[in-house]
N, C-alpha and C positions, 0 to 999 in steps of 0.2 A: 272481383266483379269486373266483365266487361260490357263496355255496354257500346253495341256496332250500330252505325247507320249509315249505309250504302250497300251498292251490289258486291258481292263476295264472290270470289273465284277463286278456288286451290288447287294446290297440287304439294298432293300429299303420298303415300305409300303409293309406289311405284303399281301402275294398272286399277288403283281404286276407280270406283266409279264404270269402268269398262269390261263390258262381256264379253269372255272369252270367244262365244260363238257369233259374236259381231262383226259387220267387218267394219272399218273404218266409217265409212259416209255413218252406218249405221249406230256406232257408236258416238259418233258427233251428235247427230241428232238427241240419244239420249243425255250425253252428258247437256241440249239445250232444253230439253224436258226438265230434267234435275233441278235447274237453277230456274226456271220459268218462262222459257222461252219457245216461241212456237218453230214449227218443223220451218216455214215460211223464213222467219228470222234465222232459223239455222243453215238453210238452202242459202240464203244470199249468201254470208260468211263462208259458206263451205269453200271455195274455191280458192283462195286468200289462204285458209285453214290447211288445203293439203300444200300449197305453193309452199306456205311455210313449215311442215314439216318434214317436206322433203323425203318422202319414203320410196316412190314410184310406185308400181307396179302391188306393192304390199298394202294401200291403201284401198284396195278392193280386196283383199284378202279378212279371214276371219284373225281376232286380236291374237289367240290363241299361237299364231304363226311369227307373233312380232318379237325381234331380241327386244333386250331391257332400253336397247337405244332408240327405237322404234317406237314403245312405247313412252317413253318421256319426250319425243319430239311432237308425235300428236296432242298427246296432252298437254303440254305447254300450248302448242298455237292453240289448242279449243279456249286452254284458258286465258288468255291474253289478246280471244278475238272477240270476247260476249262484253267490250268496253266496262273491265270491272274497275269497282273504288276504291275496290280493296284486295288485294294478291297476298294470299299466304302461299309461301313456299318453306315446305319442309325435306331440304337435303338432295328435293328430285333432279336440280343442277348437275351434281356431280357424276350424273352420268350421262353417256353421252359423247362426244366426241369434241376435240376442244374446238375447230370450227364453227359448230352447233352452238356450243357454250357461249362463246363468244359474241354468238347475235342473240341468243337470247338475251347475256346480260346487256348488249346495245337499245335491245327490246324495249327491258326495263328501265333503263334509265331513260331513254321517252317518253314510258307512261308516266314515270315518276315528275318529270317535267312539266305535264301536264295536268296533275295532282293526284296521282296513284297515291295510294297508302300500302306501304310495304310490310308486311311481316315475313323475314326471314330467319330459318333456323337452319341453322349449318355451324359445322366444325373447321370449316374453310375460313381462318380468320384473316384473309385478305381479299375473299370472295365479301365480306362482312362489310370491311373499309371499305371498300370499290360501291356497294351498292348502297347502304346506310347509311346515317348521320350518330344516330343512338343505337344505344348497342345494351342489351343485359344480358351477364354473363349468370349462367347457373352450375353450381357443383353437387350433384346429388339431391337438386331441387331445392339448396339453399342456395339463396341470391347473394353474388361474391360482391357484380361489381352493376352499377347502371349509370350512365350518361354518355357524353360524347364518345364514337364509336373510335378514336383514335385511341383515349385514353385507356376505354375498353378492353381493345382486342390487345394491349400492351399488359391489361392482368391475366387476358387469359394467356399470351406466352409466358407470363412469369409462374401461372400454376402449372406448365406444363412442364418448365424447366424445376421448379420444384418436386414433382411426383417421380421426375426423370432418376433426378438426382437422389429420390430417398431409393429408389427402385433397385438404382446400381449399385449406389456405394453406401448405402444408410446415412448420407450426410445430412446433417439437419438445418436445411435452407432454408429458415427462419434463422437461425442461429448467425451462417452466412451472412445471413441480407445484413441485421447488425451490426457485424464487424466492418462492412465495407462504407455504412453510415458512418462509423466512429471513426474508422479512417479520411475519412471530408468526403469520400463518392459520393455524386448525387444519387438522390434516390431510385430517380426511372434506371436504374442502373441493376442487374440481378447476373449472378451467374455463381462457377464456381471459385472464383477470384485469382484465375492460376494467372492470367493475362488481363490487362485491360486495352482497351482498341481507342486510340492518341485521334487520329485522323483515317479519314477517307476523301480520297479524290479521284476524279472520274476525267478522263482524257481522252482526247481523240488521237485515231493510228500513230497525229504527227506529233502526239505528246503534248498536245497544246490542250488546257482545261476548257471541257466543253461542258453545259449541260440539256442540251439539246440533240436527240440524235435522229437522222433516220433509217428507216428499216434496210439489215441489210450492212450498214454500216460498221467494224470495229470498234469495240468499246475497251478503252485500258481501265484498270479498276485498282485503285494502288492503297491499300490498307497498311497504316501504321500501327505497331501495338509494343505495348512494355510487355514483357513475361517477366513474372513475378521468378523468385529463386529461393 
């Protein structure tokens, strides 16, 4: 059961909501019909709406003419410019260009600042950490893991190096994970046990430990590890 109260904006299946023989302004408009907004209300936003999506010339064109990235950039700004309370996104992110991505996700973590509610569904589990706090993982629509999104996106690399692993070699990583508990490994710990990784440290060009960098800059990246024998 859920039970919603406030305005709701998504973005869902890539061009839902938008007709193909629209052109932009035209399908802004309707997507401001849709959710209950007058043409008047739409007209203001509109100019904000194409500034951010960034298309030129294509935004008087009909949708029909738009790549998949053209469509996800208008769509985004319609939705993220009707001041919703509530933002479901399902996976429309990941296309797109990473410049684009990029403010979008700066977008969201604004409105979220300001008290968005997020639902995000994606298989991007660092796109997950970066914009969530809570996180539920589902496997075949049985729910693995739910709470903090650190802890979260940590089961879902661990089912993924599981599946990997029975995929390739039929190893049974359950089996694994066991042996490396009875050997003292802590538990956040998962793999195929050939190596364990001792230390990481991070240095700058002049070999002096830094953790602070900026753009542009050399980064040394020095990983210690045992290999097992």
């Amino acid at each position: 059961k859920i039970d919603v109260s406030g305005r709701v904006s998504a973005l869902l299946e890539l061009g839902s909501g938008f007709h193909p023989e629209f052109t932009g302004p035209e399908n802004v408009f309707l997507q401001g019909a849709i959710i209950g907004l007058t043409r008047e209300e739409m007209e203001a936003r509109l100019d904000d709406i194409a500034a951010f999506a960034d298309i030129g010339e294509y935004m008087t064109q009909p949708a029909k003419t738009y790549s998949s990235g053209m469509f996800v950039r208008l769509a985004f700004a319609v939705a993220v410019s009707i001041d919703p309370e509530i933002l479901i996104v399902d996976e429309a992110l990941a296309v797109g260009d990473a410049l684009f991505q990029k403010r979008c996700h700066a977008k969201i973590m604004r409105l979220r600042e300001s008290g968005l509610t997020l639902l995000l569904v994606s298989h991007d589990h660092e796109l997950v950490r970066n914009l969530t706090e809570k996180a539920l993982l589902l496997d075949h629509g049985r729910v693995v893991a739910w709470g903090k999104t650190k802890e979260v996106t940590r089961s879902y690399r661990k089912l993924l190096f599981e599946e990997e692993a029975h995929y390739w070699g039929g190893a049974d990583a359950d089996a694994m994970q066991r042996a490396q508990l009875r050997q003292g490994k802590p538990e956040s710990s998962f793999g195929m046990g050939g190596a364990t990784i001792k230390r990481v440290r991070i240095f700058a060009a002049d070999r002096r430990p830094r953790m602070v960098f900026l753009a542009g800059e050399q980064i040394v990246i020095e990983i210690s590890a045992q290999i097992e024998t």
